[in-house]
C-alpha positions in Angstrom: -36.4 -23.8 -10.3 -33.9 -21.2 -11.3 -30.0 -21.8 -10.8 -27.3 -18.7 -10.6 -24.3 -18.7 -12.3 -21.1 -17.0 -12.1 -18.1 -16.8 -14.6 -14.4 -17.4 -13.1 -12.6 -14.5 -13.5 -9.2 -14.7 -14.2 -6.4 -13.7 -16.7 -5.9 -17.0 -18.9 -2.9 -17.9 -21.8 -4.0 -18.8 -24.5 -1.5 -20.4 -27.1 -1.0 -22.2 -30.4 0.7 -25.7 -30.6 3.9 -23.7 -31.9 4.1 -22.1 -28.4 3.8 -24.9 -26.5 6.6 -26.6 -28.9 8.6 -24.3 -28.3 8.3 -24.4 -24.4 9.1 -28.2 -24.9 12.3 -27.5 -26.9 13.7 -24.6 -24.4 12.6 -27.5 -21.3 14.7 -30.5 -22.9 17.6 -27.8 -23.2 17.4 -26.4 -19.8 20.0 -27.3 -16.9 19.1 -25.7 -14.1 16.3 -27.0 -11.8 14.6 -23.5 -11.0 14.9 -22.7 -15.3 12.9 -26.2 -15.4 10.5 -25.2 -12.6 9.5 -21.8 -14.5 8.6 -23.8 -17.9 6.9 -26.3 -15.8 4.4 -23.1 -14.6 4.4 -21.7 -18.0 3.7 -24.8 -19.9 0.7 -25.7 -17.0 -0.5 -22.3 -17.7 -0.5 -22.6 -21.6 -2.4 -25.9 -21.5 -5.1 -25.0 -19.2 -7.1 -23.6 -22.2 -6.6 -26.5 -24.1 -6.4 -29.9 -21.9 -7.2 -29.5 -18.5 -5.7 -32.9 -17.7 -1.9 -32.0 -19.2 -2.2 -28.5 -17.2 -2.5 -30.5 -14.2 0.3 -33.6 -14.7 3.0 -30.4 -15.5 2.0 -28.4 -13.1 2.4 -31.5 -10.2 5.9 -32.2 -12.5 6.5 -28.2 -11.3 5.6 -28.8 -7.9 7.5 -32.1 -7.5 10.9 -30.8 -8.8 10.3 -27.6 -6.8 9.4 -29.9 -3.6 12.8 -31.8 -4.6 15.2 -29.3 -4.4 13.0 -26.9 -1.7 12.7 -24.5 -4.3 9.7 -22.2 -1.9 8.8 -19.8 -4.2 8.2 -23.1 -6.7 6.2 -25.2 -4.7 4.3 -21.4 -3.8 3.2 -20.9 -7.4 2.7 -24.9 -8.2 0.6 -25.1 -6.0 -1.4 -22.2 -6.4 -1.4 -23.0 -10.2 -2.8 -26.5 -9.5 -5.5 -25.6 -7.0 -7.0 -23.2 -9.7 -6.8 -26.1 -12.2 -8.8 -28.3 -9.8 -11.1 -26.0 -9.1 -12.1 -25.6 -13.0 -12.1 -29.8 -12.5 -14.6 -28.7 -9.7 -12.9 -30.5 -7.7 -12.7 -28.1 -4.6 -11.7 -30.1 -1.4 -8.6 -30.7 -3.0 -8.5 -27.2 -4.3 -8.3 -26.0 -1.4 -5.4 -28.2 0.3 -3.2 -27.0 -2.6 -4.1 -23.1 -1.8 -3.3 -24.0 2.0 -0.2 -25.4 0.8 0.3 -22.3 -1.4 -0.9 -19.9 1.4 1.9 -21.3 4.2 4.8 -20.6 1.6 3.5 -17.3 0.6 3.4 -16.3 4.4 6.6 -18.1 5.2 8.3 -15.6 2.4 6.4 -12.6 3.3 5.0 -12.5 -0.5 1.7 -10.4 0.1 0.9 -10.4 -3.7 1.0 -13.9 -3.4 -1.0 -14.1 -0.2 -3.9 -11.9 -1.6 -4.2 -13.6 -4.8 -4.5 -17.1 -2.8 -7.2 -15.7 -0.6 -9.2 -14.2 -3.7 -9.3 -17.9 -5.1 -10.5 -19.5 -2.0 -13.2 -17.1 -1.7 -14.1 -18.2 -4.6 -14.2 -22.0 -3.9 -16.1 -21.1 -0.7 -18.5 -19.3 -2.9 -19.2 -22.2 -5.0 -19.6 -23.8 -1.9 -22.3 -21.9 -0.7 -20.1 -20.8 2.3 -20.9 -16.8 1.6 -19.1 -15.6 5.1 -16.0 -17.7 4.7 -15.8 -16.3 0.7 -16.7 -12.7 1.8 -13.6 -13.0 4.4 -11.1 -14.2 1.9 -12.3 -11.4 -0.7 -11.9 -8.8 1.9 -8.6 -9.8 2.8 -7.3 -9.7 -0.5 -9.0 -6.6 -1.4 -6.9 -5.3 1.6 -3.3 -6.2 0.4 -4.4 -4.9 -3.5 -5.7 -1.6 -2.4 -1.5 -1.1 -1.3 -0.3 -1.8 -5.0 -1.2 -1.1 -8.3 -2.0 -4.8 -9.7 -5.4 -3.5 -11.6 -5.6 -6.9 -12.9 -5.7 -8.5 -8.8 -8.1 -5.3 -8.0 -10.5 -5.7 -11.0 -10.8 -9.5 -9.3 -11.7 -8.3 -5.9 -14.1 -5.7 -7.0 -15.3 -8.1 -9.3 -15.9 -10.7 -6.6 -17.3 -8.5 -4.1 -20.1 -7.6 -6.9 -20.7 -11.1 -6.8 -21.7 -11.7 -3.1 -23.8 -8.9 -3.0 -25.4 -10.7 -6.2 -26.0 -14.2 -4.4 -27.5 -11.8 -1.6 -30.3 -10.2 -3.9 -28.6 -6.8 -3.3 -29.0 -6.2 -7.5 -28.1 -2.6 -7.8 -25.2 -3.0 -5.5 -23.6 -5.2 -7.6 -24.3 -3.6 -10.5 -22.2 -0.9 -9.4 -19.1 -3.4 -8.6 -19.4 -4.8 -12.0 -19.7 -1.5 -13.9 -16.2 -0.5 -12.1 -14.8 -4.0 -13.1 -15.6 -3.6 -16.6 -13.7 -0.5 -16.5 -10.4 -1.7 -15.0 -10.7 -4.9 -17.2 -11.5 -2.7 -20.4 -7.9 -0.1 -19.4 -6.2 -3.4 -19.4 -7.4 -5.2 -22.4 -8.5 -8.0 -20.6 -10.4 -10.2 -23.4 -11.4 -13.1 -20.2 -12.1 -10.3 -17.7 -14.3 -8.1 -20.3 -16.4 -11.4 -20.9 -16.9 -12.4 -17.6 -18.1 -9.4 -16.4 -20.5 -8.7 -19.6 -21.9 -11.8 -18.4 -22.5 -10.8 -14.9 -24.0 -8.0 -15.8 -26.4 -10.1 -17.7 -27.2 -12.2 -15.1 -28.5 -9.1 -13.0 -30.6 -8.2 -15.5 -31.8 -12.0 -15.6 -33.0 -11.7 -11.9 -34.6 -7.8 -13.0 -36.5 -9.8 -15.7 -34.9 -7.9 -18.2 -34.5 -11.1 -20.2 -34.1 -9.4 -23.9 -31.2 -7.2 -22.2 -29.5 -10.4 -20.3 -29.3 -11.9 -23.7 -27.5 -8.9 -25.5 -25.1 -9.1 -22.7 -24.4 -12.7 -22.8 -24.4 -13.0 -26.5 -21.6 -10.4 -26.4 -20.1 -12.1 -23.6 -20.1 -15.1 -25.7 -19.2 -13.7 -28.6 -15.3 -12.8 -27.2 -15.0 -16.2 -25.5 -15.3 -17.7 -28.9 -12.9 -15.2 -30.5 -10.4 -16.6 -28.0 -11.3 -20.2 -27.3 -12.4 -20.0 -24.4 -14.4 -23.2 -23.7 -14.9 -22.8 -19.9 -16.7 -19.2 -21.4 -18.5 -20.5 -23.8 -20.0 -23.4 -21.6 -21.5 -20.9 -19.5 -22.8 -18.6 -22.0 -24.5 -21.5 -23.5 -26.1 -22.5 -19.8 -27.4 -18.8 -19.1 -28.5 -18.3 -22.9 -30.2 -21.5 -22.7 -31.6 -20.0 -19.0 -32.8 -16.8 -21.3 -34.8 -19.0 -23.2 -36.8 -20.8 -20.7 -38.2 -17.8 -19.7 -39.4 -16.7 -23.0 -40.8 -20.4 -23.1 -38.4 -21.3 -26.2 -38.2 -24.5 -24.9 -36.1 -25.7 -28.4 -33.8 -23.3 -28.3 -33.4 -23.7 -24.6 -32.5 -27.6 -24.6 -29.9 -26.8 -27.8 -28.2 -24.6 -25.0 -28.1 -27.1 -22.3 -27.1 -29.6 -24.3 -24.0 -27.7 -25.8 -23.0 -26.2 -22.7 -23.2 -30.1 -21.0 -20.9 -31.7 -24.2 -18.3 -29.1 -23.5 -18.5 -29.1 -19.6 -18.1 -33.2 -19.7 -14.8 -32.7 -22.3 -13.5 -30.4 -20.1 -14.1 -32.1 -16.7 -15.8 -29.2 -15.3 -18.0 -30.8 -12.5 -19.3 -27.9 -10.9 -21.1 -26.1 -13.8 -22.2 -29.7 -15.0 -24.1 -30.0 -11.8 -25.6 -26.4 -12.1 -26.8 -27.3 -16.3 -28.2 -30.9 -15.0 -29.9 -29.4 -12.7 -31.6 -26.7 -15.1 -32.0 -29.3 -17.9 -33.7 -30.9 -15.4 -36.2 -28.2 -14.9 -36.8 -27.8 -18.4 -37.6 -31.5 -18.4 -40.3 -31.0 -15.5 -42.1 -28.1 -17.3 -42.7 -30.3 -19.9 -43.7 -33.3 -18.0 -41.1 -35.0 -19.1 -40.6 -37.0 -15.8 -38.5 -39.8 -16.2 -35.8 -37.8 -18.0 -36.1 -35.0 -15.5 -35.5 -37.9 -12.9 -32.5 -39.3 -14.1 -30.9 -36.0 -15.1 -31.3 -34.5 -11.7 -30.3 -37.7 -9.7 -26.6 -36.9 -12.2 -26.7 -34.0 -10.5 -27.2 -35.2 -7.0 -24.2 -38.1 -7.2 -21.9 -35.4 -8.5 -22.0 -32.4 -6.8 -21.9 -34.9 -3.1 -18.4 -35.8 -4.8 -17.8 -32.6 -5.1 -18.8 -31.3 -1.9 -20.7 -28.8 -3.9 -23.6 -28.2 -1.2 -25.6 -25.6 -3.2 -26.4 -27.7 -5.8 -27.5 -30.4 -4.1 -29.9 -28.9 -2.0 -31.2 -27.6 -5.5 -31.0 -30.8 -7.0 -32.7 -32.4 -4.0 -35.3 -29.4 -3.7 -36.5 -30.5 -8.0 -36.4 -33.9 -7.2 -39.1 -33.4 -4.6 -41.2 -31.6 -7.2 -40.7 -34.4 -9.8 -41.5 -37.4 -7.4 -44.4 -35.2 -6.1 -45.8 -34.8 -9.8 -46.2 -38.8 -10.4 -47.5 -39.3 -7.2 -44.3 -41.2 -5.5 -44.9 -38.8 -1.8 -43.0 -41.1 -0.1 -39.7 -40.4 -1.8 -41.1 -37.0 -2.6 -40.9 -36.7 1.4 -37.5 -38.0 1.5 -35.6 -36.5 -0.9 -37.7 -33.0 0.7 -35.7 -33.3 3.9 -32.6 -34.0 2.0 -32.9 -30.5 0.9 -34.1 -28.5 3.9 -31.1 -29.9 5.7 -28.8 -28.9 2.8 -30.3 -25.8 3.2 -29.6 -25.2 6.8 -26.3 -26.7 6.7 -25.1 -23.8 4.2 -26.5 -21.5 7.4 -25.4 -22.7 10.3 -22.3 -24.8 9.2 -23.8 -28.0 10.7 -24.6 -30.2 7.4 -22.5 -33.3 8.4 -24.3 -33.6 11.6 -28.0 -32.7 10.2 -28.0 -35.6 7.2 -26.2 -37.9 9.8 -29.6 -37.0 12.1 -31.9 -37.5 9.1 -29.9 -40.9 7.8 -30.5 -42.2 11.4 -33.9 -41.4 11.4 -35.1 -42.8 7.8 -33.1 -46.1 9.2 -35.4 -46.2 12.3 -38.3 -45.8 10.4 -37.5 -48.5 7.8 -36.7 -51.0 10.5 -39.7 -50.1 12.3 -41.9 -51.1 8.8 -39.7 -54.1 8.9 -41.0 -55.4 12.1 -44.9 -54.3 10.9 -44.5 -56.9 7.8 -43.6 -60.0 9.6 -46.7 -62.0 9.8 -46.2 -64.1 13.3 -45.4 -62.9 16.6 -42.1 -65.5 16.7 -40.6 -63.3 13.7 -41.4 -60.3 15.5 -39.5 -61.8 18.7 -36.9 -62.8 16.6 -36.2 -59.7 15.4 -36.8 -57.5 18.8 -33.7 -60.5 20.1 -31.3 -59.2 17.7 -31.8 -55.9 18.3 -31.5 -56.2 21.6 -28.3 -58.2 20.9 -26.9 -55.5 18.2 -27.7 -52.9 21.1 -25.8 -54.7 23.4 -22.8 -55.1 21.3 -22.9 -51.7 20.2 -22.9 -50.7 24.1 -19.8 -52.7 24.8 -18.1 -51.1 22.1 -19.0 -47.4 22.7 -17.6 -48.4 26.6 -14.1 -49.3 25.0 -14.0 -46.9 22.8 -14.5 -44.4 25.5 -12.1 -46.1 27.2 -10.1 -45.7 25.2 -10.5 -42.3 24.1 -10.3 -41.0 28.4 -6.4 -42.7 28.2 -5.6 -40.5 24.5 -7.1 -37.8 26.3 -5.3 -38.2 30.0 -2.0 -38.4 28.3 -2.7 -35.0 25.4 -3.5 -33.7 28.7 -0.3 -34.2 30.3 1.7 -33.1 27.2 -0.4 -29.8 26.9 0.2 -29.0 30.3 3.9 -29.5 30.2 3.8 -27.7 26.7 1.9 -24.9 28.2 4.1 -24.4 31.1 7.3 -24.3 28.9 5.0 -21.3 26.6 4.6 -19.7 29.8 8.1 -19.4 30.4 8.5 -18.3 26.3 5.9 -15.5 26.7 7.5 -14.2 30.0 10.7 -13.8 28.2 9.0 -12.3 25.2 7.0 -9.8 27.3 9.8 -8.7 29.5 12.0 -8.0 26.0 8.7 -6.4 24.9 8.9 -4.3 27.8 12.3 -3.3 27.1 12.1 -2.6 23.7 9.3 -0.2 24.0 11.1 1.3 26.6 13.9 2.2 24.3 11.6 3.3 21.2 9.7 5.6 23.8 13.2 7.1 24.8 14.3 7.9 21.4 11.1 8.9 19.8 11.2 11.8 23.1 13.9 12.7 21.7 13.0 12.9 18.2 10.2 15.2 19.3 12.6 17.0 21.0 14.6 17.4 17.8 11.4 18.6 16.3 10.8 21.5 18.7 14.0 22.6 18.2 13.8 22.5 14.8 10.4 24.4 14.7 12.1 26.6 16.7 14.6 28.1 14.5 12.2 27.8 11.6 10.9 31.6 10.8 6.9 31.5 11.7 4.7 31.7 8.8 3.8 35.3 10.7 7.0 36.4 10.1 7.5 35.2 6.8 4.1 37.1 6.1 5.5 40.1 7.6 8.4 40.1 5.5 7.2 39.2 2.5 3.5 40.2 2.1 2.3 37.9 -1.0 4.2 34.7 -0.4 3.4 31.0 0.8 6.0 28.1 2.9 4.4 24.9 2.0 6.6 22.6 4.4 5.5 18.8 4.5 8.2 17.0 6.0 8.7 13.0 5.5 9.0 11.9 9.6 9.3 13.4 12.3 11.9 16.1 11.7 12.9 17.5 8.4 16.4 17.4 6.4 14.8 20.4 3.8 14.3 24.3 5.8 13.3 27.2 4.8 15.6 30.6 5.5 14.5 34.0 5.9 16.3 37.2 6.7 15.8 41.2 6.4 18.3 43.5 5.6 17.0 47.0 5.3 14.8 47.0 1.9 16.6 43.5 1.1 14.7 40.1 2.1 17.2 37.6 2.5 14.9 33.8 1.9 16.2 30.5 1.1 14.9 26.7 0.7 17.8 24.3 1.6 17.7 20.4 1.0 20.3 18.6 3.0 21.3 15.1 2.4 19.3 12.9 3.6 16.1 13.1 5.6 14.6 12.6 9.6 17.0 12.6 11.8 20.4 12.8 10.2 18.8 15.6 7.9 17.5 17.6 10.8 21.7 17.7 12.0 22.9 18.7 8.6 19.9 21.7 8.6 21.1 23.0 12.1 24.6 23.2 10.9 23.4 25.2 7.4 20.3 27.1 9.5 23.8 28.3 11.5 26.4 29.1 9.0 23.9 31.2 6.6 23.2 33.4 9.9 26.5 33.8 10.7 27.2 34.6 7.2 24.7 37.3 6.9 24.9 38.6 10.5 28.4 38.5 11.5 30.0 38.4 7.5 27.7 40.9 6.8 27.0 39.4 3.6 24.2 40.2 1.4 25.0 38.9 -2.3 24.0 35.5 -3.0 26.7 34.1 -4.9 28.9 35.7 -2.0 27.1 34.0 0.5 26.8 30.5 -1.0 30.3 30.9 -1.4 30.9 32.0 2.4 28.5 29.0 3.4 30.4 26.6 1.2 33.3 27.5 3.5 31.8 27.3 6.8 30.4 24.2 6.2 33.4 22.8 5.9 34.9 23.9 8.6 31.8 22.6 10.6 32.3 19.2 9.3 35.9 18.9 9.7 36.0 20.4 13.1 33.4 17.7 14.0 36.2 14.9 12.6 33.2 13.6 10.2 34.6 11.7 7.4 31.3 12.0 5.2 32.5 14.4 2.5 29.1 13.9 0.4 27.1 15.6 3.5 26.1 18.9 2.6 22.8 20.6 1.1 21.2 21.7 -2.0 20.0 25.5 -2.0 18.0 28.1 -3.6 18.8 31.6 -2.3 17.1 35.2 -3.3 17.6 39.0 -2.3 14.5 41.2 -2.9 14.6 44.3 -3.2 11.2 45.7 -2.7 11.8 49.4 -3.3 12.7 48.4 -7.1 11.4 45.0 -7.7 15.0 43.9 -8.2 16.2 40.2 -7.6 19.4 38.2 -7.6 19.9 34.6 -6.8 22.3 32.3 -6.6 21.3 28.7 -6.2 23.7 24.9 -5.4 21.5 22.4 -7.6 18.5 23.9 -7.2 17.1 26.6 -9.6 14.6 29.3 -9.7 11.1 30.0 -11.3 10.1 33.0 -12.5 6.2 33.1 -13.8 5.4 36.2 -15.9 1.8 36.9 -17.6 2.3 37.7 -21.6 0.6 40.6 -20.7 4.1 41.9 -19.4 6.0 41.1 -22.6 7.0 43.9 -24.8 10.1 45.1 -26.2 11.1 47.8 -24.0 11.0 44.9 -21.2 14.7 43.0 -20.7 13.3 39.2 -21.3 15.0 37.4 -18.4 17.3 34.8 -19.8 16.8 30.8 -18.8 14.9 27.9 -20.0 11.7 28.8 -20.9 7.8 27.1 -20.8 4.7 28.8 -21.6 0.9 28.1 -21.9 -1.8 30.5 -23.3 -1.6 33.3 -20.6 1.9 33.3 -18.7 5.8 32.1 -19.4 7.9 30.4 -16.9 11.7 30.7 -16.9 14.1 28.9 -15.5 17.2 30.3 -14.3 19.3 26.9 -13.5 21.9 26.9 -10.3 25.4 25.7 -10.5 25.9 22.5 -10.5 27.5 21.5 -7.4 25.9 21.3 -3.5 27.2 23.0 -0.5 30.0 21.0 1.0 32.7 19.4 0.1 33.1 19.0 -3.5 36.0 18.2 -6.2 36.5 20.9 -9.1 34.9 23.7 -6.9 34.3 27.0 -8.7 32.4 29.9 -6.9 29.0 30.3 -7.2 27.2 32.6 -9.8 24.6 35.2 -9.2 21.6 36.3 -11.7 20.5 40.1 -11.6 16.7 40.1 -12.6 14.4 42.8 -13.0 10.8 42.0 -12.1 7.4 43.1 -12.3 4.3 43.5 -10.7 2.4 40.4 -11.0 5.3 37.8 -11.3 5.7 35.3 -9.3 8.4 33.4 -8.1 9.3 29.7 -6.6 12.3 28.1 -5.4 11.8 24.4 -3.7 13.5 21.3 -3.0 13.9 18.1 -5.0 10.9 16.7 -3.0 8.2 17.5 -4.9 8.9 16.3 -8.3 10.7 13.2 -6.9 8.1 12.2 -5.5 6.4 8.7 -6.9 2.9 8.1 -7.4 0.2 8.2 -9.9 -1.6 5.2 -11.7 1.7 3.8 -12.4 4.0 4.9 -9.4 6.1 6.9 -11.2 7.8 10.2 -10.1 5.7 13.4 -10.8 9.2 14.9 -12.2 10.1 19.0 -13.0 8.1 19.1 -17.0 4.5 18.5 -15.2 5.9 20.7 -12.0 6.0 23.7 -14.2 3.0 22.7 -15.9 0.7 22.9 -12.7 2.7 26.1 -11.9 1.4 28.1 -15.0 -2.5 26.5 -14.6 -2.3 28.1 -10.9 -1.2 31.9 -11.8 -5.0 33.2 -12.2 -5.0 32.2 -8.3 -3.7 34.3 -4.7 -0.8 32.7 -3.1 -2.7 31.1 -0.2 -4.6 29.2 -3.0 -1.7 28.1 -4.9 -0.2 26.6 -1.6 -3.6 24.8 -0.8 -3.6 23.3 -4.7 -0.1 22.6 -4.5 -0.3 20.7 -1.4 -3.5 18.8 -3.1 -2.0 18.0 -5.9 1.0 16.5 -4.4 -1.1 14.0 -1.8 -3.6 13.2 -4.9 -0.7 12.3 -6.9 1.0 10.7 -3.7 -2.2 8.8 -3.4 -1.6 5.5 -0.5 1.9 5.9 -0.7 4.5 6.5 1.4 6.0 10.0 1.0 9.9 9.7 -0.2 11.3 13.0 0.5 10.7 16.0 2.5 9.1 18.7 0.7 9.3 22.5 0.7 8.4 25.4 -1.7 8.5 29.2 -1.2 6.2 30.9 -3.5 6.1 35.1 -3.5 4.0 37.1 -5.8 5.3 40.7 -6.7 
């Protein structure tokens, strides 16, 4: 008989005394109750690794003064706190009413990191349990709210847990593969617990490969950190699946040192569900060695404590070696017994139906005894005797069923005549609800028309990517707005050998940004085609003036609307450029192949890499719109050459946050990707721009509308 093991994982404190005196000194001091409930958690937390028992009476002294003064997020992380301290007692019915509890206040609040971290530990008590499709639920939940945030610690857990389901369902290399990608996360994090744990189950799936010499490396290493930080839970179990290793090589010495260490530190720390699981292998060893009467009473330890545990897995193990040991002296009768004790343990972790089967089988083994009873009794009279009060007890019990269901049909007339009136007064409730359902989708149909609307109009006036192309052979538009319709747009206009293009970032974005890019998509036209304008500085400055007007004229009092803008005039018949630009500058990417010294080096900030240099001409520093301290706008002369490239963009692209650890992507790493992309065409660079943005971006919302013009000479 053969038991699997699996190591809690989980972060843990571990502290010397002078921490926890120090958490004492800074509790005495403290005034406020929510102060008091925080060193309550912390103190729990500190102690779990030392005395299980004190974790658990400051942890209730959290939850009590959090329950007191209705502190939620208190009695939230109290009670989680304690139902992972009772489930190290193995004590998992109550375990899980204190992650119910934990679970309504997490919900109440809307705290999904909460929420996912309860449902990861009571997959775990349902594991233990045996309950695999209850546990697999819970993990898959959590594994759901972690995938949205960037807790590596809560993900490492769920991975981690998933592995082992897939190991309690023989599916080896599968969870292999979870556990070599837990051991990475745990490893980036430093995680001494996590790193253990998972070197151990790794070892266990090279137990069930009967790879034992390479389960044992594993564990010993696994073992080996647990004692560097006092971890006793940890080393308890390494003990239990070293002392498994050696039972298979038939080191039977060496395998009952194990058990019995792993059994002294399971007892000291109250740890009743891995004291069941080494009883039950001690046990074992016991019975291969035909030591019966110890085997016996070891096992039968096992049996009383994990039914007061509710631990059903290791009883119907427990039960299924007892069988074998009452079988071996020749005891068949309670060999037969103690047999169907374990199939229906068995089928109750199926089929959910273990109360009712042992209640079947109880019922049963009664009848039977009585029935031997009646066989013993040596005259008929003591056989009438007996048959009398049967018939009597029968009786009785008849009367009593009849007033219990008596009683029972009365509790259940009048439930039914509260759930009816209840049900009407819901049907009412869900009227009301659907009819302001009805109306509410109503409305968000209305304005999302419009919105699309908005959109059309707005692709209207955009230039088409044809046009653009036309214009300006070798170029890309990468355009990604953030809803809907966009508050960035891209310009474009041709006058004679002179393309006129632009990227504009108004404020804001969606809808209010769409209205502040039809007023600028407006005043640059009429300050081109009616102005007759063809400088950039001239025209910002023109633009500046118009959109003033616009605002004013429309009586809007928001003088920090305006826009952001890059603007260029190419020449193509001399390669010549000039741009002026309102916050936003210019790139200019030139191979060192071009650099000599009868070549003007274009002034601005510079970056280079091994092939190219990219300068940056900055814009002045001041929007479009109204703006205190005005001065006009200056324009840069440049002289290109064939093969540079240039890119003006708005803020949207390096703003935007993402990565490992949700940072923004910011301009330095911008320029960076620029100068890695100049050995490519522009319709590339678009495609790995636009890549690069949604990899960095990654499952998170987009901030800003984004928009680059790139144009190759």
């Amino acid at each position: 008989m053969r038991i699997l093991f699996f190591i809690l994982f989980s972060s843990a404190i571990y502290a010397q005394t002078s921490n926890i005196d120090s958490l004492f000194n800074i509790l005495k001091s403290a005034k406020n109750d929510t102060n008091k409930v925080i060193l309550y958690q912390k103190i729990s937390e500190t102690f779990q690794e030392v005395d299980i028992n004190k974790a658990l009476e400051y942890a209730k002294n959290g939850l009590k003064l959090s329950q007191d003064n209705n502190y939620e997020t208190g009695i939230a992380d109290l009670s989680k706190t304690i139902g992972d301290i009772l489930d190290l007692k193995g004590e998992f019915l109550k375990s899980i009413e204190y992650y119910q509890i934990s679970l309504s206040e997490y919900t109440r609040s809307n705290n999904f990191h909460g929420i996912g971290k309860v449902k990861n530990s009571l997959g775990r008590i349902y594991e233990k349990q045996g309950n695999y499709d209850k546990a697999l639920k819970n993990y898959l939940d959590a594994s759901k709210i972690f995938e949205n945030t960037s807790d590596k610690k809560s993900i490492a857990s769920c991975i981690n847990n998933v592995g082992l389901i897939y190991y309690y369902q023989a599916h080896y290399d599968k969870a292999m593969e979870y556990y070599i990608k837990t051991l990475k996360l745990v490893e980036e994090l430093d995680n001494k617990m996590g790193i253990a744990s998972t070197l151990n189950n790794i070892g266990l799936i090279y137990d069930k490969k009967q790879m034992f010499d390479t389960a044992t490396v594993y564990f010993k290493q696994s073992l080996k950190i647990h004692e560097q930080t006092g971890n006793k839970y940890g080393i308890a179990q390494c003990y239990t699946n070293l002392g498994n290793m050696a039972y298979n090589k038939k080191d039977y010495e060496n395998c009952e040192e194990y058990y019995k260490k792993s059994i002294a530190l399971n007892e000291e720390l109250g740890d009743k569900w891995s004291l069941v699981n080494t009883y039950i292998s001690l046990g074992v060893l016991y019975q291969q060695q035909k030591i019966y009467n110890k085997a016996i009473s070891i096992i039968q330890k096992a049996i009383d404590l994990s039914e007061e545990i509710g631990y059903r897995d290791g009883a119907k193990s427990a039960y299924d070696v007892l069988s074998e040991l009452y079988a071996a002296i020749g005891n068949y009768k309670d060999a037969y017994e103690t047999h169907t004790f374990y199939v229906a343990y068995k089928d109750s972790i199926m089929n959910e139906e273990n109360s009712k089967v042992l209640s079947q089988l109880q019922e049963q083994y009664n009848a039977d005894k009585r029935e031997k009873e009646i066989q013993l009794l040596s005259t008929q009279k003591q056989k009438d005797a007996l048959k009398i009060k049967q018939q009597s007890t029968q009786l009785l019990a008849i009367i009593i069923g009849l007033l219990l269901l008596s009683v029972f049909a009365i509790v259940v007339y009048r439930g039914y005549r509260h759930k009816k009136a209840a049900n009407n007064m819901l049907s009412l409730q869900n009227i009301e609800i659907l009819k302001q359902k009805a109306e509410i989708e109503d409305k968000n149909r209305n304005i999302l028309a419009s919105i699309n609307y908005a959109k059309r109009i707005q692709e209207a006036i955009l230039p088409p990517h044809k046009v653009v192309k036309d214009s300006i052979e070798n170029s890309f538009v990468l355009f990604k707005p953030k809803d809907i319709v966009s508050g960035d747009f891209y310009w474009l206009a041709v006058k004679q050998n002179i393309v006129l293009f632009a990227v504009v970032d108004c404020t804001g974005h969606g809808v209010p940004g769409a209205f502040m890019s039809i007023v600028g998509y407006n005043n640059l036209n009429q300050a081109v085609n009616e102005n007759k304008l063809i400088q950039p500085s001239e025209i910002l400055d023109n633009l500046n003036e118009l959109v003033e007007q616009t605002l004013h004229n429309s009586e809007s009092k928001a003088v920090k609307d305006g826009m952001d803008i890059a603007l260029c005039a190419l020449n193509y018949k001399n390669n010549s450029l000039e741009f002026a630009g309102a916050n936003n500058p210019i790139y200019i990417v030139r191979s060192k192949d071009n650099l000599s010294s009868d070549v003007k080096v274009i002034d601005g900030n510079i970056l280079e890499n091994e092939s190219s240099v990219l300068y940056e001409i900055k814009a002045n520093r001041q929007p479009i719109g109204a703006y205190i301290n005005r001065e006009n706008f200056t324009n840069h002369s440049i002289q290109l050459m064939q093969g540079d490239s240039i890119y003006i963009f708005s803020d949207g692209f390096p703003d935007q946050f993402g990565g490992t650890k949700g940072k923004k992507y910011k301009y330095k790493p911008f320029k960076e990707f620029l100068l890695t992309i100049q050995q490519y065409d522009m319709f590339t660079q678009k495609n790995m721009l636009d890549k690069a943005i949604e990899d960095w971006k990654g499952s998170r919302e987009q901030v800003d509308d984004i928009c680059i013009i790139g144009v190759r000479i």
